[in-house]
N, C-alpha and C positions, 0 to 999 in steps of 0.2 A: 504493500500500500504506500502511495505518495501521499502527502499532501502540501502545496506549497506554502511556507511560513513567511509573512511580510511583519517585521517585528519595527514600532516606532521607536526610537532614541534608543537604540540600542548601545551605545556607547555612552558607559558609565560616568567617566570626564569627559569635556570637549577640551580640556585645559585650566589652565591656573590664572587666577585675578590676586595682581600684585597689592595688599594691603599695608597701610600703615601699622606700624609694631613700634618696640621701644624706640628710641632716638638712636637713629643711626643705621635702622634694621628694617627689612621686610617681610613679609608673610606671606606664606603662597598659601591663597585658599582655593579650596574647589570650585567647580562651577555647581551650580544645581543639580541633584537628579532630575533627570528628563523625565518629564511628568509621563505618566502613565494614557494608554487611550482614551479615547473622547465617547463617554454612552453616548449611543444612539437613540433619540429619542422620539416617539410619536408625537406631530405638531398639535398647537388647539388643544394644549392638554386639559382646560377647564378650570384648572386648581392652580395655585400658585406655588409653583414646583422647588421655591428658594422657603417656603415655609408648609412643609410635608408633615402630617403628624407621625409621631413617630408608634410605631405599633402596639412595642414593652408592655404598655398596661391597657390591651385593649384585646386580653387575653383571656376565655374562660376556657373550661375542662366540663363544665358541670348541666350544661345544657345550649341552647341556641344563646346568642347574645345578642348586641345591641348591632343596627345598622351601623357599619365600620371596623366590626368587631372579627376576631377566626374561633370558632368554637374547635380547640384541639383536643383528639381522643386523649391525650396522654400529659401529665405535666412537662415541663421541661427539665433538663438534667445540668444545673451550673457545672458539672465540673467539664460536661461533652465539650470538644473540640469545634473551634469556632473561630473567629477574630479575636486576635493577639490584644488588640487595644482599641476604643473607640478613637473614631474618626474626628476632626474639627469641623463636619459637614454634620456634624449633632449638636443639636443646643438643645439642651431640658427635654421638652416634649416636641419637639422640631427638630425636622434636620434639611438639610438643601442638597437637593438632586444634581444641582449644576455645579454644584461644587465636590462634590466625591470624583475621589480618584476612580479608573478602571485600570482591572490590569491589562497587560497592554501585550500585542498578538493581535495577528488576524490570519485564523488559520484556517482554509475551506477544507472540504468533505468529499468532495464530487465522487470522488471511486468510492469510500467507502459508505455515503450516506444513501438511505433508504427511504420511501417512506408509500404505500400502498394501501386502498383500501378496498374492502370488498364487501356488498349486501347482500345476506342471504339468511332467508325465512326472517326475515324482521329484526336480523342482528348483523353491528357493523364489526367487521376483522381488520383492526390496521396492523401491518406490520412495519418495523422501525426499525432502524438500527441506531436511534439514538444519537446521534448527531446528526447536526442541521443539514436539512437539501438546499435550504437558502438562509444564507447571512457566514458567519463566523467562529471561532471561540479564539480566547487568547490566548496564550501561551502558558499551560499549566503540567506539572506543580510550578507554583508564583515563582520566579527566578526571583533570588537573592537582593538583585541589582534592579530590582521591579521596584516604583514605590510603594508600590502595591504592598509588598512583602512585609511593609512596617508597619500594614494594620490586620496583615490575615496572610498567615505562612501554609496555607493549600497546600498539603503535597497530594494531592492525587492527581495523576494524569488522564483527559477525554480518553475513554478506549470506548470504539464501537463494538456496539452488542446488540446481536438482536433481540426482539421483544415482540412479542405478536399478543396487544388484546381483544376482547369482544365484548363491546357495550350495547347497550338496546339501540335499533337505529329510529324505536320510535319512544320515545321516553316517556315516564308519566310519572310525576309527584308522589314520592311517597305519603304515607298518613300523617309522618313526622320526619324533620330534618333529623339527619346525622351527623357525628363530629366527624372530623378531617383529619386522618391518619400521617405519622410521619413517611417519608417516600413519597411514590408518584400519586398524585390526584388525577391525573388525566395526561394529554399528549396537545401539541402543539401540531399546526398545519405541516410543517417542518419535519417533524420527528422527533425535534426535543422532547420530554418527559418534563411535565405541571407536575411543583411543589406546592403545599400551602404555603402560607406568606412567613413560615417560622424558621428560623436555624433551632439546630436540637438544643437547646436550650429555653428557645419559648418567646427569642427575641424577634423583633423586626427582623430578618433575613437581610432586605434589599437594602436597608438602611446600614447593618454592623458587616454584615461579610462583604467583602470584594468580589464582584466581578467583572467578566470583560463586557466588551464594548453593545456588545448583544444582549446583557445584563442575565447571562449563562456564567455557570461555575461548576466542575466536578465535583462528586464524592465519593468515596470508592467503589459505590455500583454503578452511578452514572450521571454524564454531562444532564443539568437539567435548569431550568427557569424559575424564580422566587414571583416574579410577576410579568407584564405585558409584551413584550421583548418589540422592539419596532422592528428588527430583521425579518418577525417571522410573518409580516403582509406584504413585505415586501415596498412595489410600488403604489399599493393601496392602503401607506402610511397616512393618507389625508384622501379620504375618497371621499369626501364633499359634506354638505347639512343633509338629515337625516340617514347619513348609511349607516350602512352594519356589516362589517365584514369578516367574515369566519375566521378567527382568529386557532381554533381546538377544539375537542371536546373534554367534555368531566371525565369521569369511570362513570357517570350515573346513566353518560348515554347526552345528557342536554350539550348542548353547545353553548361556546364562550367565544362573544362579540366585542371586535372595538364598532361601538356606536357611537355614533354623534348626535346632535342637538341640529335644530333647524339655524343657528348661527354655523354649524359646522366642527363645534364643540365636542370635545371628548363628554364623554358624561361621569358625573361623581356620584359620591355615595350619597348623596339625598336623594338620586332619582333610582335608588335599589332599593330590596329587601335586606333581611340581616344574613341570608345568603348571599348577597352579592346580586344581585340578578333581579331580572323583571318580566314581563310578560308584554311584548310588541310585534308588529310586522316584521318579519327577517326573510330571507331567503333561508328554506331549510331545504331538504333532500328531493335539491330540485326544484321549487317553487316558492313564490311569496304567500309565508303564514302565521296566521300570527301563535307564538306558542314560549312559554319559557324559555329562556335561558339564560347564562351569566352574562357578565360584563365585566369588559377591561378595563379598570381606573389608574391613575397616577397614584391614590390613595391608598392605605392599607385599609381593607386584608389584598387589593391589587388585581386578584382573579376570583377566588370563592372565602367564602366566610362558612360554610358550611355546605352540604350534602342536601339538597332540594328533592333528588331519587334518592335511588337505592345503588348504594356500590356497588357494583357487579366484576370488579377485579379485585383479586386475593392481593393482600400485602404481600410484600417481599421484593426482593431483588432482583428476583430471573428474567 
């Protein structure tokens, strides 16, 4: 397998800036690390992206929660592996999207990415291989010389793997939502693998881990997304007022849209449920109708707040 590697500022110094020091002396200081890649991001985002709430305490275990909120099956574990240190892109209960580093890489897939679907008797089969057929990842585990590396020290490396699941390809509401398991929640247009909005510890994800430009990171079973990634529509990053563009599906079977507002507007968590989601016109399997599904926000929990159906894929890694 190839894949070609376009790495930014990869050279650690450019050179040395001559400083004043005691009388008579000089100092060589470095130059800067070379800042990290630039997120990609969906335009019209709605919200104001330099004061993001941060997720931390918008966190239950114990039932559905509040609109904005992730209901997680499980606590979180402080001691699980995570980011080294927060970011300067955090203040209190905010943090700013424009200002987080990414690690920095842009690495395509072509040979090795997958991504297929197929209906039959009322169930849909994608098979994946888990890195993207469209956009990038960075360069992981975080190189040393990454600035990346000084708030979240990754070591796992993208390995493609395949993954083949089967969701309802006509979904319907369970009697009660469900919490949102650690691992995959669902799959991206792409083939990437939907996380909830947590790292294993219960925090903000998008907010305290690093990742690249595609707003993708590995973990040892596989590359996957914390929230809306603008790689994976591609050129229907801005497809105009009112659209809705298939962005994935859950495991429950519904689909998850970036939709817009008649200004042309992403939409935020006051135009959702406390799953994440609403009930509108879309284009589903094949036609415009109107039926549930999630939505993609700038905001946490970013893609689901909870399980709307019924999960129809087993946890685990395979």
């Amino acid at each position: 397998m190839t894949h070609p590697l376009a790495l930014a500022g990869t050279a650690l110094f450019a050179g040395a800036l001559l400083v004043g020091g005691a009388a008579g002396t000089a100092q060589a200081a470095p130059l800067p690390l070379p800042r990290a890649s630039t997120i990609e991001l969906l335009p019209q985002a709605g919200t104001d992206l330099t004061q993001l709430p941060l997720g931390d305490t918008r966190v239950t275990t114990t039932g559905p929660g509040k609109v904005g909120w992730t209901w997680a099956c499980t606590p979180g574990n402080p001691n699980a592996p995570g980011a080294s240190q927060e970011g300067p892109w955090i203040d209190g209960n905010e943090w700013n999207l424009l200002e987080k580093l990414a690690v920095r890489g842009e690495i395509t897939w072509k040979t090795a990415s997958k991504y297929a679907e197929k209906s039959i008797s009322g169930k849909r089969t994608i098979t994946t291989m888990r890195v993207p057929t469209v956009g990038t990842t960075g360069e992981f585990p975080i190189a040393r010389d990454d600035p990346a590396y000084g708030y979240d020290r990754n070591p796992s490396p993208v390995t493609p793997r395949e993954k083949i699941v089967t969701i309802p390809k006509n979904p319907v509401k369970a009697t009660k939502p469900s919490c949102l398991p650690m691992g995959a929640i669902g799959v991206a247009k792409n083939g990437v693998m939907l996380y909830n909005a947590l790292d294993a510890r219960n925090l903000d994800a998008r907010a305290h881990e690093m990742q690249d430009s595609c707003e993708g990171h590995p973990n040892p079973t596989e590359y996957h997304y914390h929230a809306g990634s603008a790689c994976v529509v591609g050129s229907n990053t801005n497809a105009g007022p009112n659209s809705a563009v298939l962005f994935g599906y859950a495991f429950d079977g519904f689909g998850i849209y970036v939709e817009r507002d008649s200004k042309g507007a992403m939409l935020t968590n006051k135009d959702l449920d406390a799953c994440h989601g609403r009930t509108s016109k879309v284009m589903w399997n094949g036609k415009m109708q109107r039926i549930y599904h999630y939505v993609v926000t700038q905001e946490f929990p970013y893609l689901l707040g909870c399980f709307k159906g019924t999960n129809t894929v087993p946890a685990g890694g395979s």
